[in-house]
TORDO-772889 format. One record per atom (N, C-alpha, C, CB): x, y, z. Coordinates in steps of 0.2 Angstrom, whole numbers. Glycine has a CB too. Layout:
X|Y|Z
...
***
This chain:
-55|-89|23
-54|-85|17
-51|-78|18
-61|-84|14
-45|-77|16
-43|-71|16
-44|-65|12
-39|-73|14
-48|-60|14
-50|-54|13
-44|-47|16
-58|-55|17
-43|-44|11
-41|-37|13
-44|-31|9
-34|-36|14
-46|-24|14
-52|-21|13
-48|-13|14
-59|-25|19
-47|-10|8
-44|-4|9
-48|0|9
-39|-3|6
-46|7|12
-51|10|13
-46|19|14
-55|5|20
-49|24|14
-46|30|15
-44|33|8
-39|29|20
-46|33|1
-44|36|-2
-48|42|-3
-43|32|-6
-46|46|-9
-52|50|-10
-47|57|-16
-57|53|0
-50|62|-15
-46|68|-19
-44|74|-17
-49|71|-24
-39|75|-15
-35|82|-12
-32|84|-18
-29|81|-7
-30|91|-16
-27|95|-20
-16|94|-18
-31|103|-17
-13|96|-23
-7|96|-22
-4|97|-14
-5|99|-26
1|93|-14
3|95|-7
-1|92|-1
3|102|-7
-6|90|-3
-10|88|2
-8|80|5
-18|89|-1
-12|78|10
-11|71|13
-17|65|14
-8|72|21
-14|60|13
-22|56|16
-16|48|18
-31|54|6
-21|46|24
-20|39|25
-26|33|23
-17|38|33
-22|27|18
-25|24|18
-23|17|21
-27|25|13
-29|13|22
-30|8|28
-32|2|24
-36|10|33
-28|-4|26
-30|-11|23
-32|-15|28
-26|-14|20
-37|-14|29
-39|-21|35
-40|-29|32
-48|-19|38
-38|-32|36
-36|-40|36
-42|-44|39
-30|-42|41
-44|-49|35
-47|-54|37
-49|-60|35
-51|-52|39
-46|-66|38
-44|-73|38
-36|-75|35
-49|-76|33
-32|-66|39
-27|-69|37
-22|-63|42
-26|-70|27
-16|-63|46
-12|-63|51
-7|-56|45
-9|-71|53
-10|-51|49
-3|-44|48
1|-44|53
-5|-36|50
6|-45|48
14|-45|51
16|-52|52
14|-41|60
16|-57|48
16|-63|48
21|-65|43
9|-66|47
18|-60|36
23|-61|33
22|-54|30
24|-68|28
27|-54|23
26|-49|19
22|-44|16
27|-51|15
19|-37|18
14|-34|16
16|-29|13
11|-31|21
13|-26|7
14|-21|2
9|-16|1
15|-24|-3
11|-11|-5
6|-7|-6
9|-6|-15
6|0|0
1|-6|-18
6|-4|-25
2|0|-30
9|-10|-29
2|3|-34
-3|7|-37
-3|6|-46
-2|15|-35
-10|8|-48
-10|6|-54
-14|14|-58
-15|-3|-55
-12|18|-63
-15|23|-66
-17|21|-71
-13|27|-66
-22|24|-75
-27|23|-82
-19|22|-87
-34|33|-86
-20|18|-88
-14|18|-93
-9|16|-92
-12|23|-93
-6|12|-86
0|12|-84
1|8|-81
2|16|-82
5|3|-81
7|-3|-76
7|-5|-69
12|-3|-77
6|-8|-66
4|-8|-59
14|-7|-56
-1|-17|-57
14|-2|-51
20|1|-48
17|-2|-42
22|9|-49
24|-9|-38
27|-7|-31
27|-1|-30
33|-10|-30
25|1|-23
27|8|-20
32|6|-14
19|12|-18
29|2|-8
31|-1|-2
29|-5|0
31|2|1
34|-11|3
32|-16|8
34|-14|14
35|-22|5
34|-19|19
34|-20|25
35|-27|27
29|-18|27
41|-31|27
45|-35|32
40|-39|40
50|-28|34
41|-45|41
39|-45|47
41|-43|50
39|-49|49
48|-39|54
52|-38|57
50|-30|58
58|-41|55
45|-26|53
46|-21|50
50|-19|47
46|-18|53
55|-19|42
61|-16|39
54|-16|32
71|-23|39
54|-10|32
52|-6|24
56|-3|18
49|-1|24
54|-5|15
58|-1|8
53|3|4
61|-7|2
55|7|-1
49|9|-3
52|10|-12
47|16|2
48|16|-16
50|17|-21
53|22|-23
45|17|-24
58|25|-26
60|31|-26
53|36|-28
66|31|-31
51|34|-33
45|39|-34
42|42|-26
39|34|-39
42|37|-22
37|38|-16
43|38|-9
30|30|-15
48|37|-8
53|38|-6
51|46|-1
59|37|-12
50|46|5
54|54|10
45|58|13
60|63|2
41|54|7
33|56|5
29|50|10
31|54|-5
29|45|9
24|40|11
27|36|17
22|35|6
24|35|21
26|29|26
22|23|25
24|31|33
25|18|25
20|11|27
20|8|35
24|4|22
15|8|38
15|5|44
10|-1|47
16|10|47
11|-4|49
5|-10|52
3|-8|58
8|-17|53
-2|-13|61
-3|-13|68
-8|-20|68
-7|-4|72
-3|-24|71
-3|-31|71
-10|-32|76
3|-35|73
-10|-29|82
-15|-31|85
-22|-28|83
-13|-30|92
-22|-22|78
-30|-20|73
-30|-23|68
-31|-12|70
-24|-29|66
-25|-33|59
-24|-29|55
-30|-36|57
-19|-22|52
-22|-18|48
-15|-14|46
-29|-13|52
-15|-12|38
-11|-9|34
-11|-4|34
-11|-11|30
-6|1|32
-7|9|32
-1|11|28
-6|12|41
-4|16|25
0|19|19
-1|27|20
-3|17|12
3|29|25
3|39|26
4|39|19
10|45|34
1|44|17
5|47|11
2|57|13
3|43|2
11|59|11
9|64|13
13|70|5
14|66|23
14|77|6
14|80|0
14|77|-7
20|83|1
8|75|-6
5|72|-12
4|74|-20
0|72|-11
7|72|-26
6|77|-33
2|73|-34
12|78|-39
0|76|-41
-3|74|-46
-3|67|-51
-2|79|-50
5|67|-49
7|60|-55
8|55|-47
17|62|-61
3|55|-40
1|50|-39
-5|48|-36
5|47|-37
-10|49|-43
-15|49|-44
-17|41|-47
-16|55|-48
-20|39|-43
-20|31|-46
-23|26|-39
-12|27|-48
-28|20|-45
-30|15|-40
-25|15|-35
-32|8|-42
-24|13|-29
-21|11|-23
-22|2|-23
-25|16|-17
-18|0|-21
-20|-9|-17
-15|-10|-14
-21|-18|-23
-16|-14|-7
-14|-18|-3
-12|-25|-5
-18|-18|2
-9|-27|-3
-6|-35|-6
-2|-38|0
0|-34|-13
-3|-44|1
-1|-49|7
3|-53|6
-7|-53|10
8|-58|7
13|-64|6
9|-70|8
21|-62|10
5|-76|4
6|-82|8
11|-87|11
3|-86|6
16|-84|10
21|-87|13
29|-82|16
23|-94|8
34|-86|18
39|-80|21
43|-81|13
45|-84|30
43|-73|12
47|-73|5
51|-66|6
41|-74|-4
56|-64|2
61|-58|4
53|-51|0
73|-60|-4
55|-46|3
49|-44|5
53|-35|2
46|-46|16
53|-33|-4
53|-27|-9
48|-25|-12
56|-27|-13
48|-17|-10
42|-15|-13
40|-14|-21
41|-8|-11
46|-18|-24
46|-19|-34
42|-28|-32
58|-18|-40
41|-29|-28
39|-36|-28
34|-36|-25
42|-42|-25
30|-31|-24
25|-32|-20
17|-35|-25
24|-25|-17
18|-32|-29
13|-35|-36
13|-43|-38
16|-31|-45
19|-46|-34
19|-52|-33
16|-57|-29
22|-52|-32
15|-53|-24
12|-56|-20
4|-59|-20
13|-51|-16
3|-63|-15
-4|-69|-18
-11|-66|-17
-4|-77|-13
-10|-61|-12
-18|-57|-9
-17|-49|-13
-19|-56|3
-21|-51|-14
-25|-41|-17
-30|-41|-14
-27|-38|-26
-30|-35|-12
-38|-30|-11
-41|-27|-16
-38|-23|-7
-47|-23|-15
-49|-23|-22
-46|-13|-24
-59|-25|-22
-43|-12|-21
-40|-7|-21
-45|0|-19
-36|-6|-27
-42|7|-19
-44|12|-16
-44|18|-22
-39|13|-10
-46|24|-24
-45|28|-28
-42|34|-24
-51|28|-32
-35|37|-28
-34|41|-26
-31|48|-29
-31|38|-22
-34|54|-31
-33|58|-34
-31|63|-32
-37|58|-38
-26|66|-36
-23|73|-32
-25|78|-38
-15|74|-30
-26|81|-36
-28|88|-42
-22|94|-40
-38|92|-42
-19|97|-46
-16|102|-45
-18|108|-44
-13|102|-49
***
């Protein structure tokens, strides 16, 4: 049974940083397609960033120069630096997984077959 289990959110002030963490279990990081995407009171669930088997990432312009996505295959585990942080990305966080090899963008990550149960993350100005 495939489980992923995000974790590191919480409330900074503008400009501030946090990483959050999606740990894997009953199912292989870096295998296929991994993403990150976010949903606010109100608002549609946004791709932010994937991640490629190979590594090759893309990201969102919104979150573009700001956030890193990175893995680490042998901790099983998802990562989302996000750094100079605003206000307007203030929103549940989730991770998301590919069950199979599929072309791998972070506007497609909401596509994908696994979600976590996501992370709260709030910036205050």
């Amino acid at each position: 049974q495939v489980q992923l289990v995000e974790s590191g959110g919480g409330s900074v002030q503008t400009g501030g940083s946090l990483r959050l963490s999606c740990a894997a279990s009953g199912y292989t990081v870096g295998r296929y397609c991994m993403g990150w995407f976010r949903q606010a009171p109100g608002k549609e669930r946004e791709g932010i960033a994937s991640i490629q088997r190979d590594g090759v990432t893309t990201y969102a312009d919104s979150v573009s120069g700001r956030f890193t996505i990175s893995k680490d295959n042998a901790k099983n585990t998802l990562y989302l630096q996000m750094n100079s942080l605003k206000p307007e990305d203030t929103a549940m966080y989730y991770c998301a997984a590919s069950g199979a090899y599929l072309t791998c963008y972070y506007d497609a990550v909401t596509d994908l077959y696994y979600w976590g149960q996501g992370t709260q993350v709030t910036v205050s100005s």
